[in-house]
BAMITI-168460 format. One line per 8 residues: for each residue x, y, z of N, C-alpha, C, O, CB. Coordinates in Angstrom, 1 decimal. Glycine has a CB too. Layout:
N
X,Y,Z,X,Y,Z,X,Y,Z,X,Y,Z,X,Y,Z; ...
END
This chain:
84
66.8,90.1,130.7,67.0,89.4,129.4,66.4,88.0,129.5,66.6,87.3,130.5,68.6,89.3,129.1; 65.4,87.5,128.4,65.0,86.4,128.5,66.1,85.1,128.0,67.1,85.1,127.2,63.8,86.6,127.8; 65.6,84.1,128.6,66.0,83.2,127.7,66.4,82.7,126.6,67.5,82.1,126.4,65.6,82.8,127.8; 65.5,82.9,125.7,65.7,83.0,124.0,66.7,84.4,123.9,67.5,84.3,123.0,64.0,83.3,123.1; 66.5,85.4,124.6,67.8,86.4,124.3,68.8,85.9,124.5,69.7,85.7,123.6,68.0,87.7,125.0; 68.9,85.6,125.5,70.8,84.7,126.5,71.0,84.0,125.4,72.1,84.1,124.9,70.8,83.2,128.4; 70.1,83.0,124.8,70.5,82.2,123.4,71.1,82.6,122.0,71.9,81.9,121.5,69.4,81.7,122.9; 70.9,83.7,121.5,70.9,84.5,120.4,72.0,85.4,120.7,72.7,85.8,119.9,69.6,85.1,120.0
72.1,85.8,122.0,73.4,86.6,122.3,74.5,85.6,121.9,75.4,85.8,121.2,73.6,87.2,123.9; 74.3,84.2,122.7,75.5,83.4,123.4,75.9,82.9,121.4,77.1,83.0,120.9,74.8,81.6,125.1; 74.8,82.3,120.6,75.0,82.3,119.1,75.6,83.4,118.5,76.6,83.1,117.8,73.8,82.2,118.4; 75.4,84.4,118.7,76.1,85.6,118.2,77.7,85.5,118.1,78.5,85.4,117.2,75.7,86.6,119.2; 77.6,85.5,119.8,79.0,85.6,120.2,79.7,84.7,119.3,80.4,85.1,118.3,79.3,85.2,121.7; 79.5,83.4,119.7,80.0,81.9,119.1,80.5,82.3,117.4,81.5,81.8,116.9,78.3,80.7,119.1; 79.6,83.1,116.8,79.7,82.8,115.3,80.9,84.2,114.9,81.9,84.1,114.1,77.9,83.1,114.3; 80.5,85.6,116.0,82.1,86.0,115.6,83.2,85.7,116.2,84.2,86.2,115.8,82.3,87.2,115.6
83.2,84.9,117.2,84.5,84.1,117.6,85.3,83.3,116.6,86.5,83.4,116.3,84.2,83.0,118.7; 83.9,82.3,116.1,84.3,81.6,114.7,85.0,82.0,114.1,86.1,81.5,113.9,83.6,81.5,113.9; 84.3,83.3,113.5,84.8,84.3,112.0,86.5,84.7,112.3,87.3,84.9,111.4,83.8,86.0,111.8; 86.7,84.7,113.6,87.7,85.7,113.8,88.7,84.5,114.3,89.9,84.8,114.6,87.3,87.1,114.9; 88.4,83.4,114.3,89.4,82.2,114.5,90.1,81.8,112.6,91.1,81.5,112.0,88.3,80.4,115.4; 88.7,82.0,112.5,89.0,81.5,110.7,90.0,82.4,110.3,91.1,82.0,109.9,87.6,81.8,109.5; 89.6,83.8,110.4,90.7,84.8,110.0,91.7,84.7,110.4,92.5,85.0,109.6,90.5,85.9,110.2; 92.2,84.3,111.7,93.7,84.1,112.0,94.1,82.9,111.4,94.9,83.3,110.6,94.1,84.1,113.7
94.0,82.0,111.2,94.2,80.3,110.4,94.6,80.6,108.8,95.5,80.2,108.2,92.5,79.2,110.4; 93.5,81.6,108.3,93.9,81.9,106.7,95.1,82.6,107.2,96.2,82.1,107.1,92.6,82.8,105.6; 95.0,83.6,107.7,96.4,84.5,107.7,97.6,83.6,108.1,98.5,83.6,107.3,96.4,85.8,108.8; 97.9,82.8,109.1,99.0,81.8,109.4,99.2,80.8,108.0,100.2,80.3,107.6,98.4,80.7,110.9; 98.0,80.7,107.6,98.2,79.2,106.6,98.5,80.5,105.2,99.3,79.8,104.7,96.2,77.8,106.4; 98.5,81.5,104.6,99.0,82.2,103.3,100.3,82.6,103.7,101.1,82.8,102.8,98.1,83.5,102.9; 100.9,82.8,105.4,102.7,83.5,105.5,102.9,82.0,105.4,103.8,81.9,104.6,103.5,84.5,107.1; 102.5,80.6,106.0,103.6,79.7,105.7,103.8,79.3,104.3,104.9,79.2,103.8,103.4,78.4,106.6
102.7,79.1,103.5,102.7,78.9,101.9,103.9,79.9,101.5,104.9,79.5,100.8,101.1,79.3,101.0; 103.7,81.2,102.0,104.4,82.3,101.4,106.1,81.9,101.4,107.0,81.7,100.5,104.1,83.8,102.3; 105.9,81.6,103.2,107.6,81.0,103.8,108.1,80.1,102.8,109.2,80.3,102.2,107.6,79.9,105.5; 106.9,78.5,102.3,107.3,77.6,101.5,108.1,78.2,100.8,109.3,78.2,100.8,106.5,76.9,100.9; 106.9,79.0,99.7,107.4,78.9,98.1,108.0,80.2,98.0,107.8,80.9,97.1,106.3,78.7,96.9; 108.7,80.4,98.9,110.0,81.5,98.7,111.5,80.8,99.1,112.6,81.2,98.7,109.7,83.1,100.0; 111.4,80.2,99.6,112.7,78.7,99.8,112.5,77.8,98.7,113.5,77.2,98.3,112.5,77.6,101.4; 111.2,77.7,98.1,111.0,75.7,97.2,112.4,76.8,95.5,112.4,77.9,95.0,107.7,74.9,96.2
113.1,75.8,95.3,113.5,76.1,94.1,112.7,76.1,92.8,112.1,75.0,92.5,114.3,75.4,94.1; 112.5,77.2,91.9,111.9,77.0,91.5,112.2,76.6,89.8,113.4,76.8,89.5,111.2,77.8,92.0; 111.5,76.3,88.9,111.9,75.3,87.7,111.4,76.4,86.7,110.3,76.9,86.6,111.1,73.6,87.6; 112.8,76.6,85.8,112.8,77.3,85.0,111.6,76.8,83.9,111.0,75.7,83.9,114.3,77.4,84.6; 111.2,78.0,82.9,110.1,78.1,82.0,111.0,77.9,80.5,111.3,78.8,79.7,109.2,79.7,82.2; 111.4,76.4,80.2,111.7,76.4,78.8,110.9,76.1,77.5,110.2,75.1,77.4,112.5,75.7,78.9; 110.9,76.9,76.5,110.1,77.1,75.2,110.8,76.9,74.4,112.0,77.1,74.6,109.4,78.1,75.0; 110.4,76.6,73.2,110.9,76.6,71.8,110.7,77.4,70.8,109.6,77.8,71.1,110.7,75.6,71.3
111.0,77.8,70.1,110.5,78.7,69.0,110.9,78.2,67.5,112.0,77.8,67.2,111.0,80.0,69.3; 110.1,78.4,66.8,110.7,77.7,65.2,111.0,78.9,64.2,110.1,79.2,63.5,109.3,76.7,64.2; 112.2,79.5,64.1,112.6,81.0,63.6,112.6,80.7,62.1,113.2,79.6,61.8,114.2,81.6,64.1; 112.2,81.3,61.0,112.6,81.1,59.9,114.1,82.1,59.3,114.0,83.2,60.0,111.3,81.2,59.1; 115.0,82.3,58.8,115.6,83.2,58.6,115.9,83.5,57.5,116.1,82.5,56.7,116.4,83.1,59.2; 116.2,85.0,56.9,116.5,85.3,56.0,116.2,84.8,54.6,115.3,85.1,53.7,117.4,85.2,56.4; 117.5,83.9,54.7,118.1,82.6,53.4,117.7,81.7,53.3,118.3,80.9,52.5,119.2,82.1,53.3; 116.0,81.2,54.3,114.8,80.4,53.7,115.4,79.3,54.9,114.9,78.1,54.9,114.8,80.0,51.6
116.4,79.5,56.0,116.4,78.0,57.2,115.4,78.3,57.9,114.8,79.4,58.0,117.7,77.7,58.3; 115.0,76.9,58.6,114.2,77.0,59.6,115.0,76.6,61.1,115.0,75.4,61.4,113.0,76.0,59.2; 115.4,77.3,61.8,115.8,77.1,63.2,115.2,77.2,64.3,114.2,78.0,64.6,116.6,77.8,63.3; 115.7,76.2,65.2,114.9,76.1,66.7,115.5,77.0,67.6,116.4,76.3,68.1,115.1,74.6,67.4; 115.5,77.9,68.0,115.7,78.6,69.4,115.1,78.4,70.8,113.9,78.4,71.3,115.3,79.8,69.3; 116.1,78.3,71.3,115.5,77.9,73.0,115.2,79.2,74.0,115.9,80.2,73.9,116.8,77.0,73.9; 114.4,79.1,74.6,114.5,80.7,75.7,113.9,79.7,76.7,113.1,78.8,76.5,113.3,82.6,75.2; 114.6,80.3,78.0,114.8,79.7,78.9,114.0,81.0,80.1,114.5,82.1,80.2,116.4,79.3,79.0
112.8,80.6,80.7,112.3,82.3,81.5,111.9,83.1,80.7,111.4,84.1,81.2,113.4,83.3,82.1; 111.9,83.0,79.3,111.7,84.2,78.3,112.7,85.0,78.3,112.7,86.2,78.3,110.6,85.1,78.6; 113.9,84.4,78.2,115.4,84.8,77.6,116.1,84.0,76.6,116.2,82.7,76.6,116.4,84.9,78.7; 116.5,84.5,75.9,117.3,83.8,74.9,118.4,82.9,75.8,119.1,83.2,76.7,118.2,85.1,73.8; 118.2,81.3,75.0,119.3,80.8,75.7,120.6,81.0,75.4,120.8,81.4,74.2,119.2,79.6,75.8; 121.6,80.7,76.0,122.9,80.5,75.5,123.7,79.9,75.1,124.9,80.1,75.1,123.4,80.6,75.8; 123.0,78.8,74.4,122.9,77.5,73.9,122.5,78.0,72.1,121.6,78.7,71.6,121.6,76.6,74.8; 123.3,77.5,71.5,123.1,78.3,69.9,122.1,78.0,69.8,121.5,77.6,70.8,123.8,77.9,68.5
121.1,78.3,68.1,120.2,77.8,67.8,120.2,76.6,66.8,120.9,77.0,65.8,119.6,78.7,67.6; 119.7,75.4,66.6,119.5,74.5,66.1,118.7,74.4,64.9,117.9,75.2,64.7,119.1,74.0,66.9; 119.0,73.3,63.9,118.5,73.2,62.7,117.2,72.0,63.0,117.1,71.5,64.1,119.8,72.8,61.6; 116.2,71.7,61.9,115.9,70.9,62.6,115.8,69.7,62.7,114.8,69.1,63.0,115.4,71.0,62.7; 117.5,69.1,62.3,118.0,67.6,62.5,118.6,68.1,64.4,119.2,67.3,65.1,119.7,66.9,61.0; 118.4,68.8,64.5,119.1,69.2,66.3,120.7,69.5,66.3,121.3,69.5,67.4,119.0,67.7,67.4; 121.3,69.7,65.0,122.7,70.2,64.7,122.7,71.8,64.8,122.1,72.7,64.3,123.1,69.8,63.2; 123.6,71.7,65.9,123.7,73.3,66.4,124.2,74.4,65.0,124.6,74.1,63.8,125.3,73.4,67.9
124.0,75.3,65.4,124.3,76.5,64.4,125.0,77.7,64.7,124.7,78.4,65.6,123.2,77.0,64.0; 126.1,78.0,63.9,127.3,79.2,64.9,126.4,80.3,65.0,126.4,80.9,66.0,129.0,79.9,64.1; 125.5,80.7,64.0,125.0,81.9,64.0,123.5,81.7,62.9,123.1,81.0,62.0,126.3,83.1,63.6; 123.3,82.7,63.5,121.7,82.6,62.1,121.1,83.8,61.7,120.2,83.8,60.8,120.2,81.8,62.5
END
């Protein structure tokens, strides 16, 4: 084997050592993110909605996650409402 071969082997080697260091680092660094944000608490998704109903009101509904809250629905001075 010449010289310039021993070089281009020993580069070779080097670059899939590399590749295959990189690949274990991404995999360690995506399970600890995973570890994080499966412990981090996470913050509910609240929206509003402007309902018109029936008998011509305009009410605010809250959904919380994309669930109706349990919190009535509101007029829109922010005065709760038994039902609508």
């Amino acid at each position: 084997m010449t010289r310039k071969e021993a070089t281009w082997n020993t580069l070779w080697l080097a670059a899939i050592l590399g590749a295959g260091v990189c690949v274990v680092w991404v995999f360690a660094a995506v399970n600890v993110l995973a570890f994080i944000h499966k412990w981090l608490p996470e913050t509910p998704v609240v929206s509003e909605e402007m309902v018109i109903c029936e008998d011509g009101r305009v009410v605010i509904q809250t959904f919380v996650d994309r669930k109706a809250d349990v919190t009535p629905a509101r007029t829109l001075d922010g005065k709760p409402l038994a039902s609508f």
